[in-house]
C-alpha positions as CSV (number, residue, x, y, z in Angstrom):
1,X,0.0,0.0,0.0
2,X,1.0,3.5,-0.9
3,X,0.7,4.5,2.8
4,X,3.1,1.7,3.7
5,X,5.8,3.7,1.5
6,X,5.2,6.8,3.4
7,X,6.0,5.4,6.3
8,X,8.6,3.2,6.1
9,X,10.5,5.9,3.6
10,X,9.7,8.4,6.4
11,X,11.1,6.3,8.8
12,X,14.2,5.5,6.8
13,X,14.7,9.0,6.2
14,X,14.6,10.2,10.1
15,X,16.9,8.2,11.3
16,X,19.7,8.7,8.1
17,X,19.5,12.4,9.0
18,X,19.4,11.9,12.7
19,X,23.0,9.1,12.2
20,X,24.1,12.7,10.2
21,X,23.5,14.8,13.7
22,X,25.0,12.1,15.9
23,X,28.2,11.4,14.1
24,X,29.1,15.2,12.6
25,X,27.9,18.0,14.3
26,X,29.4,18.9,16.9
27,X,27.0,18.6,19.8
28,X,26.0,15.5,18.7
29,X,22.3,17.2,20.1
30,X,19.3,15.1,17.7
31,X,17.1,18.1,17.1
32,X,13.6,18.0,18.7
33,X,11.8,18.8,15.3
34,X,13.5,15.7,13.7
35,X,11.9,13.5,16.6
36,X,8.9,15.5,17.1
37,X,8.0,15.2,12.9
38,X,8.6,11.3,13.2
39,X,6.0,11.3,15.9
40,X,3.7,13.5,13.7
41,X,3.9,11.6,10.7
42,X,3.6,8.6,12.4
43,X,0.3,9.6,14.0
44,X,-0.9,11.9,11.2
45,X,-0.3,9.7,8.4
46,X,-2.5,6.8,9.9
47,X,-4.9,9.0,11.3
48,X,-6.0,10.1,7.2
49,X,-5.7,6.8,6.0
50,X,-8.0,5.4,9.3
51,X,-10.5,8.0,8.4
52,X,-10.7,7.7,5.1
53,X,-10.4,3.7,4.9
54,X,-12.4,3.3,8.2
55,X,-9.7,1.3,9.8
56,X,-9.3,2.6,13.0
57,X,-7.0,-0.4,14.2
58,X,-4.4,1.6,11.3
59,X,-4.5,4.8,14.0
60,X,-4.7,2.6,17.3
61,X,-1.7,0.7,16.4
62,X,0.1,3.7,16.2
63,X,-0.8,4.9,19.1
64,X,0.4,1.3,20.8
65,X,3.5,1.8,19.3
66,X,4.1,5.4,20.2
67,X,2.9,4.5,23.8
68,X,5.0,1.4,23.7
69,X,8.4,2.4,22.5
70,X,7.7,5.6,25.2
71,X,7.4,3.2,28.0
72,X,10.7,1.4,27.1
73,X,12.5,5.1,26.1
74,X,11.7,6.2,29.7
75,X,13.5,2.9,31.2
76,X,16.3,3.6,28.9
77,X,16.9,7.4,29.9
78,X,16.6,7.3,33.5
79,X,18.7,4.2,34.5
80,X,21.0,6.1,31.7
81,X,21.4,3.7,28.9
82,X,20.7,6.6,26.2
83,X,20.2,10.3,25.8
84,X,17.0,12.7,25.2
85,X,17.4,12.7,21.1
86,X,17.7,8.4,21.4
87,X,14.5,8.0,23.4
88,X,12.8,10.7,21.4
89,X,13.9,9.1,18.2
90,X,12.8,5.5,19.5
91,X,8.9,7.0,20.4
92,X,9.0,8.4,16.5
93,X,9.6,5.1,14.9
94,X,7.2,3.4,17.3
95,X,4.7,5.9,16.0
96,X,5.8,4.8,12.3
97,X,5.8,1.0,13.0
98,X,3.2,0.3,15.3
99,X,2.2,-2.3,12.9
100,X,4.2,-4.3,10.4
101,X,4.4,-2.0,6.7
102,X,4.9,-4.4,4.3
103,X,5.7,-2.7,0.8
104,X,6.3,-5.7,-1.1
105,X,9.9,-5.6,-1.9
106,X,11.6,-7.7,1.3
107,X,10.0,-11.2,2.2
108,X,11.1,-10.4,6.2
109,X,10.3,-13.1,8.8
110,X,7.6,-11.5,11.1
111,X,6.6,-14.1,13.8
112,X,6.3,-11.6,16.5
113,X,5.2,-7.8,16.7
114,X,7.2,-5.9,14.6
115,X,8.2,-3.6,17.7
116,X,9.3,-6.4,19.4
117,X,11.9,-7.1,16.5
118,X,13.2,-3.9,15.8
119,X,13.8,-3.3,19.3
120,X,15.9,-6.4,19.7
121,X,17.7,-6.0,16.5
122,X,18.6,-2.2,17.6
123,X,19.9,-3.6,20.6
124,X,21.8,-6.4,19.3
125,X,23.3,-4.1,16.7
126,X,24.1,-1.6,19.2
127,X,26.1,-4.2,20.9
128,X,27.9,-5.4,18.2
129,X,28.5,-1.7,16.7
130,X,29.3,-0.6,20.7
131,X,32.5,-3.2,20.8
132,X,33.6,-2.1,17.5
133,X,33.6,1.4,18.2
134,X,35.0,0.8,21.7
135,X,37.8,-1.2,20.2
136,X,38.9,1.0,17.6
137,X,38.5,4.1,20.6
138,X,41.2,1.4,22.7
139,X,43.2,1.2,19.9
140,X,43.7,5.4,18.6
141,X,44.2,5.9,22.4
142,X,46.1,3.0,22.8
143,X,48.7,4.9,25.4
144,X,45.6,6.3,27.6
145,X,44.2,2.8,27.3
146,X,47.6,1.3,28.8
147,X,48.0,3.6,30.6
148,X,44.8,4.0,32.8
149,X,44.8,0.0,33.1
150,X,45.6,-1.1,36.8
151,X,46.9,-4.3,38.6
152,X,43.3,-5.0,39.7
153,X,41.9,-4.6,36.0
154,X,44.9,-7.4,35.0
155,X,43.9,-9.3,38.0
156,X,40.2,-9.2,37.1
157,X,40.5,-10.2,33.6
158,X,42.8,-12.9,34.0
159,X,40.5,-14.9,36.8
160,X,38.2,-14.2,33.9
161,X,40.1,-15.9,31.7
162,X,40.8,-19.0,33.6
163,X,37.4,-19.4,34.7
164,X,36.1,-19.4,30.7
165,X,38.8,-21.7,29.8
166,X,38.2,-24.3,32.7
167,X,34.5,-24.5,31.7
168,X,35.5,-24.4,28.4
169,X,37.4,-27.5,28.7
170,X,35.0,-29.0,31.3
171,X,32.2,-29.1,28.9
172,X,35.0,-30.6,26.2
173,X,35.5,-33.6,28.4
174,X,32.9,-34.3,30.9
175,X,29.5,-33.7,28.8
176,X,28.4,-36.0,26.6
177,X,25.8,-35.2,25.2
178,X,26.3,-32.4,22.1
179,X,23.4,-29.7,23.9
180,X,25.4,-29.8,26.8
181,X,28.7,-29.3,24.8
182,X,27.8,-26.3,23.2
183,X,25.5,-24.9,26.4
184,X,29.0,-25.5,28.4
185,X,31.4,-23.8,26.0
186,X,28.6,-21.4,25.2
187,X,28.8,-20.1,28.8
188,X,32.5,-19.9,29.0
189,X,32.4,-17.8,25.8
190,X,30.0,-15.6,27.2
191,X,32.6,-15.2,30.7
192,X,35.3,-14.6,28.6
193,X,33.8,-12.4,27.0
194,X,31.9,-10.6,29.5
195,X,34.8,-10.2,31.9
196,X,37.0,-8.4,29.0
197,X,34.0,-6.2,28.1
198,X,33.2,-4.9,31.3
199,X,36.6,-4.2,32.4
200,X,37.6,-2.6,28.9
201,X,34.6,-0.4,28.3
202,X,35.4,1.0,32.3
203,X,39.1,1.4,30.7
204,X,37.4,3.1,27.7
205,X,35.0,5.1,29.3
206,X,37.3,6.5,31.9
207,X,40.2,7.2,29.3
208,X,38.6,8.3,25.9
209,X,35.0,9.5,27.1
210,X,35.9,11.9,30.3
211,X,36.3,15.4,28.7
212,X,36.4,18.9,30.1
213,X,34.2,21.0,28.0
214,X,33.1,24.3,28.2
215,X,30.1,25.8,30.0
216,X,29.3,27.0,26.1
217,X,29.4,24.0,24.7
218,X,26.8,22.0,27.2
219,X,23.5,20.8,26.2
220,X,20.9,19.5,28.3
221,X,21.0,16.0,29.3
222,X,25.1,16.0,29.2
223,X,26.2,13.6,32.6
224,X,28.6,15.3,34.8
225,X,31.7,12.9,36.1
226,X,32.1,14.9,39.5
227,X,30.0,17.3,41.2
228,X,30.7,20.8,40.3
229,X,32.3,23.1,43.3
230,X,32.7,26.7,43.9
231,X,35.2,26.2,47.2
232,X,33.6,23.5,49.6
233,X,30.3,24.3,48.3
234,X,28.9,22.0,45.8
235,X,26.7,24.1,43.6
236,X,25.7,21.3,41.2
237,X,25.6,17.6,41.8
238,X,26.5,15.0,39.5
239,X,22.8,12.7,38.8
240,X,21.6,10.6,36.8
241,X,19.2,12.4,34.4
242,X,22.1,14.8,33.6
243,X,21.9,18.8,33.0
244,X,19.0,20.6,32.5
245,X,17.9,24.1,32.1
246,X,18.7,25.5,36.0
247,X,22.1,24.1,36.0
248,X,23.0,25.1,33.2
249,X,22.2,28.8,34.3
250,X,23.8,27.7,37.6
251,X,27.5,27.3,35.6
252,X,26.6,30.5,34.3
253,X,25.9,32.1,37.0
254,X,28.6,31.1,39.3
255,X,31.1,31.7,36.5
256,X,32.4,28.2,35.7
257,X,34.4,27.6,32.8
258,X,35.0,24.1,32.4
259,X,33.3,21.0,33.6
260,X,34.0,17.3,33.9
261,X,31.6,15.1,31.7
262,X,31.1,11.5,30.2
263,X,30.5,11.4,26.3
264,X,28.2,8.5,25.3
265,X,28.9,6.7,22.4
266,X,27.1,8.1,18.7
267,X,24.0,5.6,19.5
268,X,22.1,6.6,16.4
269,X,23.8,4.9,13.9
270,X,22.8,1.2,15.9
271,X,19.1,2.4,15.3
272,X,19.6,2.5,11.7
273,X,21.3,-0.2,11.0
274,X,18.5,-2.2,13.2
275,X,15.9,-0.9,11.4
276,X,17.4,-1.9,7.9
277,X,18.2,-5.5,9.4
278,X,14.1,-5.6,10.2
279,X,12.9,-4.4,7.3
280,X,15.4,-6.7,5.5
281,X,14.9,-9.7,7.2
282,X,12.3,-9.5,9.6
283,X,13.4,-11.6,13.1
284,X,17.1,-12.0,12.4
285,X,17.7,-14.9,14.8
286,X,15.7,-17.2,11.3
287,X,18.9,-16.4,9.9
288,X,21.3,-18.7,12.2
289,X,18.7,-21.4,11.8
């Protein structure tokens, strides 16, 4: 259907210019009329066609989406997962794909809610795309890297190490049947795996993503590392939701120049390489079956 176009090339097109905003301007700021539009069109779009058609359930499942994706958008921002502009962008396309838009060109596997998949596959690329990125940050900053790594992060990934390797070769000997083969070395991949991470992306984080930027140069929503003093007095604290308008007058106010912050990593571009994987092939775990 012609509206199916709309949407998915609306879609398609929000998130291409919002990967633009996240990976070249400076701020790295998603602007709210990108997001806001997405949510619009979403809503708008199936609102004519429900009116004219007399398929309310076109509308409604918008509206599910929307509602949805704002649920899981709110879970993501306050326990800090993403920023503002990645929850915001998340509520657009749940507005846009409340229901499955088939236009006829892809033969994706859609077993579940379409939601449902292009959540996971955001998340699954945003893990895969979140190492690679991390790696090649370790390895242009190799001397901070090295540098910032301790006794205890050696320690830590080396007990790690032996304890993947042991269970590893415990399933290799012990199990015979092949399910509990591959569910044994399947978990000590996953230690090995997990101990390096966690340690590394702390390494990462601490080396390559704690900046001192300038009072001019905040944005709403940027994390502070350390609360921000003026002598003993702490005039800002560092939370969890990050800046917002107040303390950003507050830096002003008080005359601070520089403050310490985290940088998260350029999110957006996991959202569109999910959505292409969903619209591509639907459920991508069909594709290791």
């Amino acid at each position: 259907m012609i509206v199916d176009w709309i949407l998915v090339v609306a879609g398609l097109i929000g998130v291409i210019i919002a990967t633009g905003f996240d990976i070249f301007t400076k701020t790295r700021e998603i602007p709210d009329f990108l997001n806001y539009g997405l949510i619009a069109i979403g809503l708008g779009v199936r609102a004519v066609y429900s009116i004219f058609t007399l398929d309310y359930l076109f509308f409604v499942y918008g509206l599910i989406g929307f509602g949805a994706f704002f649920i899981i958008a709110n879970l993501m921002y306050y326990t800090k997962q993403w920023g503002g502009g990645d929850c915001k962008l998340l509520m657009g396309l749940g507005a846009i794909f409340g229901s499955y838009l088939n236009i006829g060109i892809f033969n994706a596997v859609v077993d579940v809610p379409f939601l449902a998949i292009l959540f996971i596959n955001i998340l699954l690329a945003g893990a895969i795309y979140g190492i690679v990125y991390s790696l090649v940050l370790g390895i242009v900053n190799y001397k901070g890297v090295k540098k910032n790594t301790t006794q205890f992060d050696l320690l830590h990934m080396g007990l790690g190490l032996f304890a993947g390797i042991a269970i590893i070769l415990i399933s290799a000997f012990a199990f015979v049947t092949t399910m509990l083969l591959v569910l044994g070395v399947l978990i000590g991949v996953f230690i090995l795996l997990g101990v390096f991470l966690v340690r590394f992306m702390k390494i990462i984080e601490k080396c390559c993503l704690h900046k001192w930027k300038s009072v001019k140069e905040l944005v709403e929503g940027d994390w502070l590392v350390e609360d921000v003093k003026v002598g003993n007095k702490i005039i800002i604290k560092a939370k969890g939701l990050g800046l917002d308008k107040k303390d950003l007058t507050n830096l002003i106010k008080f005359k601070i120049k520089k403050v310490h912050v985290k940088e998260g990593l350029p999110f957006i571009p996991a959202f569109l390489i999910g959505l292409v994987i969903s619209l591509i092939w639907g459920n991508i775990l069909y594709l290791f079956i």
